[in-house]
N, C-alpha and C positions, 0 to 999 in steps of 0.2 A: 626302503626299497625291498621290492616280494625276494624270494631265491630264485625263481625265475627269469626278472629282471636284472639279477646280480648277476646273473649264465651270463647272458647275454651280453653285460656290461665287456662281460673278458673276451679278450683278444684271439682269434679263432684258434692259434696254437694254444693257448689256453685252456681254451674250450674243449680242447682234441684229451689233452692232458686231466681233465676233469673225467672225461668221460672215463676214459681207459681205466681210471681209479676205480669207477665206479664198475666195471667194466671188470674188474681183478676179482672184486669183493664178491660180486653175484656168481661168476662161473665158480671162483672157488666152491660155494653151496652145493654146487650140480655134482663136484667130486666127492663131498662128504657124505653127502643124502646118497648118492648112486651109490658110491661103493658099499651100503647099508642093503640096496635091493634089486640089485645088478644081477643077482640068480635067481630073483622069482619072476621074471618077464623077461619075454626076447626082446635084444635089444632092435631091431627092426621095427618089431609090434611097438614099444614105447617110444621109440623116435617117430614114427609116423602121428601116432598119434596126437604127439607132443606137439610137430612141425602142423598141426593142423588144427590144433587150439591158438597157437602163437599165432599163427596166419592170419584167424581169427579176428584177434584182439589186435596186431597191429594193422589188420584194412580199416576197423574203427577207427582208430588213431588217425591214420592216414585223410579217412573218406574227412573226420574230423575238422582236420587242420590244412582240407583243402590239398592234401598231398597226391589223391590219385587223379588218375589223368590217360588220355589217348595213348600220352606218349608213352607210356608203362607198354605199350599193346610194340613198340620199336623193336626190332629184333629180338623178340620173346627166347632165342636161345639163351639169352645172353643170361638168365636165370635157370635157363636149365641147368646152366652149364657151374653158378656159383651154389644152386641148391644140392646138385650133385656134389661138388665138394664139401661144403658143411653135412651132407647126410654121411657122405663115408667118415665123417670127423667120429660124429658123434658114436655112429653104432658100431667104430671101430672101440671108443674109449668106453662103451660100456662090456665091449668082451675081456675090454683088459682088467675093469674095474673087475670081473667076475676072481681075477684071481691075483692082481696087482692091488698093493696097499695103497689106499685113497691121495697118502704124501707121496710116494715115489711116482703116481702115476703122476701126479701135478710136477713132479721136479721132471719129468718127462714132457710135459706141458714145456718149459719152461726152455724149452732147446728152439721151440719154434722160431725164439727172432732171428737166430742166424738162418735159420731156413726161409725167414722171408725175406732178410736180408741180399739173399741170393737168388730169390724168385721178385725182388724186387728190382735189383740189376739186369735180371733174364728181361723183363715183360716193361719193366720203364728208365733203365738206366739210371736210377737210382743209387748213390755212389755212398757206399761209406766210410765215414774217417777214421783217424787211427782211434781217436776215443771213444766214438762206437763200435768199433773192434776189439778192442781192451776190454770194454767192457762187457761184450758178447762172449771174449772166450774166459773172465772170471764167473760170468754168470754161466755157463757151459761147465765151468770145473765146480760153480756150489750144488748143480744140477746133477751131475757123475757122481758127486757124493752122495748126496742123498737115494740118487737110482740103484746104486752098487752097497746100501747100508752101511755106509760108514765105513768100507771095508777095504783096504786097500791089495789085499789079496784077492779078494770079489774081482777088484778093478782090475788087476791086474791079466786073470785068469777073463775077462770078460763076461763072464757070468750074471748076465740079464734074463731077467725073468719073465716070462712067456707074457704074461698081462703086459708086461713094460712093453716087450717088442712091437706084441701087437700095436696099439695105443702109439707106438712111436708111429708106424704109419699112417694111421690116422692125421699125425700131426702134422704129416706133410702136406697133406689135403687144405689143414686150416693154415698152415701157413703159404699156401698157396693164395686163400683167399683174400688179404688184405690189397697185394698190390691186382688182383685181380680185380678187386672191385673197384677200384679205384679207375684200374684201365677200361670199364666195361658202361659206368657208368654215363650218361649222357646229360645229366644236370637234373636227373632226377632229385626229389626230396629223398633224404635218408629211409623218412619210413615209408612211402610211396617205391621205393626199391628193396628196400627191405621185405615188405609182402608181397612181391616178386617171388623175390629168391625161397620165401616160406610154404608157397604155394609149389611151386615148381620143386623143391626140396621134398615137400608132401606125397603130391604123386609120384613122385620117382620113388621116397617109401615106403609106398602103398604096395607099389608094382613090385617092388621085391620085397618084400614082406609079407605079402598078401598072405600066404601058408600060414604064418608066425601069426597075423593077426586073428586069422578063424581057430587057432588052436590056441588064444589064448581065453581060459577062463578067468574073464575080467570079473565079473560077480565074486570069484573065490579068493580076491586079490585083497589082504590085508591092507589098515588102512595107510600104512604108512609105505606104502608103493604109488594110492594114490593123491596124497602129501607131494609125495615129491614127482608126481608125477605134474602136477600143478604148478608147482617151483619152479619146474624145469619147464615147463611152456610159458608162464609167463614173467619170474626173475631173470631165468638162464637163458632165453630164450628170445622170445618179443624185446624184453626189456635191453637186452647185451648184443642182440641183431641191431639195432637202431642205436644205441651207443658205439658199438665197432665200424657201424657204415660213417656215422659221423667224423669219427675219428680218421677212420683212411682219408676223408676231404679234407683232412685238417693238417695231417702228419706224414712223415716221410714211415713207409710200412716199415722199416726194421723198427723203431721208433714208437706206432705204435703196437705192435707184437712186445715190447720192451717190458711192458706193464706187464706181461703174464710171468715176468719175474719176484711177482706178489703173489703170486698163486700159492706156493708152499704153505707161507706163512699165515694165510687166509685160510688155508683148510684145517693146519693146525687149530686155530680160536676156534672154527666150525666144530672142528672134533670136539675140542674140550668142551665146546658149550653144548655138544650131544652129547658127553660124557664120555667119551673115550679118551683113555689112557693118553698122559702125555708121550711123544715118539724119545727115544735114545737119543738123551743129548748131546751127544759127537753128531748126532745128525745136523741137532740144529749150527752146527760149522757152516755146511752145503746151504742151511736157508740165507742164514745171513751174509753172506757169496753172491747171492743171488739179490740181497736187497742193495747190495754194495755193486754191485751192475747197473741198477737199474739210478744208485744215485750219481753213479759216473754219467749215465745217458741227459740226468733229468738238467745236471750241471752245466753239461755244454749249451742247454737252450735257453739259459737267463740271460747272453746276451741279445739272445732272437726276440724274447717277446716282447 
């Protein structure tokens, strides 16, 4: 049996749960490589760009597998309005990357599922139990640790650091998007909505970015700006847009936000395999917090599948 047809075999929660894995592993990338070239391009200019390579490559996909269609042309807001939130994600989490550490911005990442948790009760009555709450607020204290370094004076004193803040609002935006898309969607294909939301994401930043892009000197841009500028269009990007849309069809949105409690640990292996410095092991406490969240979440769904 191909791996494809082994997808397929699994059970659509399953299938939700696969993704999201996969889904951990590739945005981690986009914090390691970003936070490496986060001050030699505005982040504007390289999100635009990015959301317009991925556009790109998932209409292929789409046009491909039969996924576009009239009905994409149905209330065209409704992509303005999910591209506008992933654009303020991204070009908020590379102002923070300019001066936030690639792991704490990720254990910043990692606050989102209570936040969808709550925009998913807002927008679909979506209800969570106590062991999805248990585990949102372990995964919220291994995330506090690592965001305040280990530091329980830091924590105490509140002492967040200007990348984190910013970045944190960003995060509101993507945890906005999960139960959004979910409500917004009309039975589109994942990736036939997905390049929706990349187009409509694009010109929106073009439009504010436009300045950012005619002032950048893209010819003078070393090459590992445009490495990862590639990563990020089509790993982080096309690839984790069509993965996360799948998943909202699959999964209740706190649920799948859950998964971005891999993200720490995901960036760590990233570092070390681009040779940076392993982090202050008191830190690793707050990841492993975060992986004991995510195993509290994963536990309660083996009697579901």
């Amino acid at each position: 049996m191909s791996p494809v047809a082994r997808v397929r075999a699994l059970s659509r929660p399953a299938q939700g749960h696969l993704a999201m894995l996969t889904f951990s592993a590739l945005v981690a990338g986009s914090f390691a490589l970003g936070g490496q070239i986060a001050n030699e391009i505005a982040p504007a200019a390289l999100n635009a760009v990015r959301f317009g390579i991925a556009g790109g490559v998932v209409g292929l996909a789409a046009w491909a597998s039969g996924g576009l269609s009239r009905d994409l042309l149905r209330a065209p807001w409704r992509f303005v309005v999910l591209g506008g939130l992933f654009g303020i994600y991204f070009v908020l989490m590379f102002e923070g990357l300019k001066t936030a550490d690639p792991v704490s911005t990720a254990a910043v990442f990692t606050l989102t599922p209570i936040m969808s948790g709550v925009f998913g009760w807002i927008l679909m009555r979506q209800v969570t139990t106590k062991r999805m709450a248990l585990a949102l607020a372990v995964g919220a204290t291994g995330a506090l640790w690592v965001i305040f370094d280990a530091s329980f004076a830091a924590f105490l004193a509140f002492d967040i650091g200007r990348g984190e803040a910013i970045f944190f609002i960003g995060c509101i935006s993507h945890a906005a998007y999960a139960p959004m898309a979910r409500l917004l969607n009309r039975g589109e294909s994942a990736a036939g909505f997905t390049f929706g939301m990349l187009i409509a994401g694009c010109a929106l930043l073009f439009a504010y970015g436009w300045r950012d892009v005619q002032a950048t000197e893209w010819s003078e841009l070393r090459p590992l700006v445009w490495i990862t500028m590639g990563y990020l269009s089509v790993g982080a990007s096309a690839a984790t847009f069509v993965l996360l849309q799948a998943a909202t069809l699959r999964l209740p949105s706190a649920k799948v936000m859950a998964y971005t409690y891999l993200t720490p640990s995901w960036v760590i292996l990233w570092q070390i395999g681009l040779g940076q410095p392993v982090p202050n092991p008191l830190i690793l406490i707050g990841v492993a917090l975060t992986c004991v969240a995510l195993v509290l979440l994963l536990k309660e769904e083996v009697p579901q599948s």
